[in-house]
N, CA and C of each residue as an Amber inpcrd file, in Angstrom:
protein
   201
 -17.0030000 -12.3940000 -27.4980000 -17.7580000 -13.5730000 -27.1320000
 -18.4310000 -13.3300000 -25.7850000 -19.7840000 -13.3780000 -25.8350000
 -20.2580000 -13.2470000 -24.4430000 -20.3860000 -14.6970000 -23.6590000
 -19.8450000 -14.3100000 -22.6200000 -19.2980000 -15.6740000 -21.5550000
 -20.4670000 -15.6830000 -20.3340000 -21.9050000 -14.7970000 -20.7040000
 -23.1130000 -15.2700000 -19.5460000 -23.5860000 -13.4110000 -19.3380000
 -24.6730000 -13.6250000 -18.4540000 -25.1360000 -12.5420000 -17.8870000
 -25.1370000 -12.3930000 -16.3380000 -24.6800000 -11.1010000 -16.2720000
 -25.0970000 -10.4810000 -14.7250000 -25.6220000  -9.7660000 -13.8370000
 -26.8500000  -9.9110000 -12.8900000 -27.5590000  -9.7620000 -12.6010000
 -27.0880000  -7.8670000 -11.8420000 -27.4060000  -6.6760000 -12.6270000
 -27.1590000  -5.6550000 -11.8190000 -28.0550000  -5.2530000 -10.5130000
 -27.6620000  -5.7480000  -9.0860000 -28.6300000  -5.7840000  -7.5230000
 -28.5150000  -4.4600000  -7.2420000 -29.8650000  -3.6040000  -6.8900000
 -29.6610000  -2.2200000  -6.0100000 -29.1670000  -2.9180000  -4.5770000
 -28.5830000  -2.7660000  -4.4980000 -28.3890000  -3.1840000  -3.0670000
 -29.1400000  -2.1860000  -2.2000000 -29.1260000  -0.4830000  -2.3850000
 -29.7280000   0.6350000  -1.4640000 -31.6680000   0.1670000  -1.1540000
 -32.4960000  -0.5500000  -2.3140000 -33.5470000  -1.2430000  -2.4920000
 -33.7060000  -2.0340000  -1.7000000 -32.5690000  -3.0710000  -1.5740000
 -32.5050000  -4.1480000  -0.5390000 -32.3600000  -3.8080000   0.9360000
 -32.2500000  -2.3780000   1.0370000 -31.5780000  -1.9350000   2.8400000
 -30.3530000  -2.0380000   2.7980000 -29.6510000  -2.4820000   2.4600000
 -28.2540000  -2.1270000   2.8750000 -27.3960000  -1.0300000   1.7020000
 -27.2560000  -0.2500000   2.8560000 -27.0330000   1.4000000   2.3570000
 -25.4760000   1.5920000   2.5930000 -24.8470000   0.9810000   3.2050000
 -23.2540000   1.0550000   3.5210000 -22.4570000   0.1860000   2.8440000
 -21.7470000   0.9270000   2.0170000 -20.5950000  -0.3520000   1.1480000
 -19.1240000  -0.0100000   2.1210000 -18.7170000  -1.2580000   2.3820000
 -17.2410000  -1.1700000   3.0280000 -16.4020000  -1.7410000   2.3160000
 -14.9590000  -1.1000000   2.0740000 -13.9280000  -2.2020000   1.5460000
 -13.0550000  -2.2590000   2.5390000 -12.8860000  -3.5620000   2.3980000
 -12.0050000  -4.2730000   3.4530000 -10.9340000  -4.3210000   3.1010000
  -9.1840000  -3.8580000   3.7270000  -8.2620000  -4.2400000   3.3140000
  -7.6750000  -5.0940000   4.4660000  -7.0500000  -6.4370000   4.2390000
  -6.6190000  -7.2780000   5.4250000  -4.7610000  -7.6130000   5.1670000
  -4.1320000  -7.4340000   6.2520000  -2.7100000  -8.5770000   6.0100000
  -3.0210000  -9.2290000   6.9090000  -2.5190000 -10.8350000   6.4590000
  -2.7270000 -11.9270000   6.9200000  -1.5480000 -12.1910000   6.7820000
  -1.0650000 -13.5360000   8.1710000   0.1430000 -14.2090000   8.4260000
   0.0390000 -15.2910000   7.5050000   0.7460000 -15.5920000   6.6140000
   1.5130000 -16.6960000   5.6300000   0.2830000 -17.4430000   5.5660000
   0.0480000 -18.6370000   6.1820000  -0.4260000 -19.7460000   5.4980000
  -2.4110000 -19.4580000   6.3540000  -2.4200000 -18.1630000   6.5900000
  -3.8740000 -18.4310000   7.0950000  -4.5520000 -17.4660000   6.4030000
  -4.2930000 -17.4120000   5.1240000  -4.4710000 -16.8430000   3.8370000
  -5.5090000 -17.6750000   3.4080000  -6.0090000 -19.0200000   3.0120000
  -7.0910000 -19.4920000   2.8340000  -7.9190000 -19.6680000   3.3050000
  -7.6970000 -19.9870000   4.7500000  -8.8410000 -19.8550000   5.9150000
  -9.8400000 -18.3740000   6.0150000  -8.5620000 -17.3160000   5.6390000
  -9.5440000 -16.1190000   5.8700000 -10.1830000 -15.4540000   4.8890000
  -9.7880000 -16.0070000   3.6510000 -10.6280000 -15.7630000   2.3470000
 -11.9830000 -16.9360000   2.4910000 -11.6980000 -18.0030000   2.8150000
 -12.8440000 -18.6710000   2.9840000 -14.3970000 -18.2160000   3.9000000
 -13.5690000 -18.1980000   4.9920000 -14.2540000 -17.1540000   5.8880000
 -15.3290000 -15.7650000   5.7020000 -14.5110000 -14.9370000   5.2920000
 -15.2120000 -14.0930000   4.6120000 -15.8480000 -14.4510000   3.2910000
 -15.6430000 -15.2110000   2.7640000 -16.4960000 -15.6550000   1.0830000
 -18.2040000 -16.0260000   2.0190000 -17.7190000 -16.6240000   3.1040000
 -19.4740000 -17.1870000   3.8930000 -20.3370000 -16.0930000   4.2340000
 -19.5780000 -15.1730000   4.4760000 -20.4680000 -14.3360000   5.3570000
 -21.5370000 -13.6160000   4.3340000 -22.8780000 -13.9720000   4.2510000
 -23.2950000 -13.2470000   3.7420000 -23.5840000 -11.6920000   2.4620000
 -22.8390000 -10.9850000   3.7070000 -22.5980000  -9.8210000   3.6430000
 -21.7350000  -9.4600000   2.8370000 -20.6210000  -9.8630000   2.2950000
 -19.5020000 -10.0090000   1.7970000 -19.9990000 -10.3760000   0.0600000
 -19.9890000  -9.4110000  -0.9670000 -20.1460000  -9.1970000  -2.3670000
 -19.1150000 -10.0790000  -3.2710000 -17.7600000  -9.4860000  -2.6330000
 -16.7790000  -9.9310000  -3.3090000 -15.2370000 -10.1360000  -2.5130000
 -14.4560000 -11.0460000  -2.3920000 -13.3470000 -10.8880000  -1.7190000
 -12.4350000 -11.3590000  -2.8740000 -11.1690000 -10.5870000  -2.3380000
 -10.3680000 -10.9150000  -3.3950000  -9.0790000 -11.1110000  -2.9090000
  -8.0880000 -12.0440000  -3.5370000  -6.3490000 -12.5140000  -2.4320000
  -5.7310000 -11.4910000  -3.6800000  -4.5880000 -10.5860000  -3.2250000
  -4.2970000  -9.4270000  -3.5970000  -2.7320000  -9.2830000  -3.1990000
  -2.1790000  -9.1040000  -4.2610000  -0.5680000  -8.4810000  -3.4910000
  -0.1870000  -6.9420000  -3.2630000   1.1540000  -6.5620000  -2.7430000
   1.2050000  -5.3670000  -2.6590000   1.1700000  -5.6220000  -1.0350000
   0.6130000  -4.1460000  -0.9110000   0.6900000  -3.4320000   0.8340000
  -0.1970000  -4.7900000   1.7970000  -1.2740000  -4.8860000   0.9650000
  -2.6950000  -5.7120000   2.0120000  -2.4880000  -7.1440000   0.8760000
  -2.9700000  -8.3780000   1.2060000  -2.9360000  -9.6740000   1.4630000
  -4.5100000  -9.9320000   0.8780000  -5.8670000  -9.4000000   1.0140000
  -7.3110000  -9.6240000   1.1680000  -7.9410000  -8.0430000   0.9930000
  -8.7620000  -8.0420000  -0.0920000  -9.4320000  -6.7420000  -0.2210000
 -10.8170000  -7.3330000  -0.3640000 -11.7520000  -7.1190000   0.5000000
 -12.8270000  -7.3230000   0.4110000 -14.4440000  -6.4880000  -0.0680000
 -15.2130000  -6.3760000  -0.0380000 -16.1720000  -5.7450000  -0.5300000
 -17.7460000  -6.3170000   0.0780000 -18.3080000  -5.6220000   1.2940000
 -19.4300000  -5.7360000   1.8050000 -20.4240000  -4.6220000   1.7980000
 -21.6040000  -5.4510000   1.8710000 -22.5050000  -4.5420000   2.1950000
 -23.3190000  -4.7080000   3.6310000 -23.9880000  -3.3640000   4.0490000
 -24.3500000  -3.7830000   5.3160000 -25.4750000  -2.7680000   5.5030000
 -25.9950000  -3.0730000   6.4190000 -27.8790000  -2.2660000   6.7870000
 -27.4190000  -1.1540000   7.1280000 -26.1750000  -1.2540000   7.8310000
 -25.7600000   0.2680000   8.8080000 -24.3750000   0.5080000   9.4160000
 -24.3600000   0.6780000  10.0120000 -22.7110000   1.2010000  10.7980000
 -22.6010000   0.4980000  12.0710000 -24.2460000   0.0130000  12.5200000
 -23.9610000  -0.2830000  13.8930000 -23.8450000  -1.7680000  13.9440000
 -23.5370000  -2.3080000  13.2990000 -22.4970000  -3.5820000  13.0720000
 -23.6670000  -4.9340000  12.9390000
């Protein structure tokens, strides 16, 4: 059953040439604040709340290195 379509973005087309993944641990209850947080920023593709070693694995893109 197909459940929609998704749009495949060059992102390298768009300028931003650097993919970062983010791994975060976060203290107990500021676990929603910092997924929220990062969900705004732009830059930020995909974040995800994750168990195991890290707490937040994120997924950005960015123009460059120099922040």
């Amino acid at each position: 059953v197909i459940e929609g379509y998704t749009p495949r973005v060059n992102y390298g087309e768009l300028g931003y040439d650097v993919t970062a993944i983010i791994q975060l641990k976060v203290e107990g209850s500021a676990l929603p604040d910092i997924t929220d947080r990062l969900r705004g920023h732009k830059q930020m593709v995909t974040v995800y709340e994750v168990t195991g070693d890290y707490d937040v694995i994120a997924v950005g893109k960015f123009e460059d290195t120099d922040g």
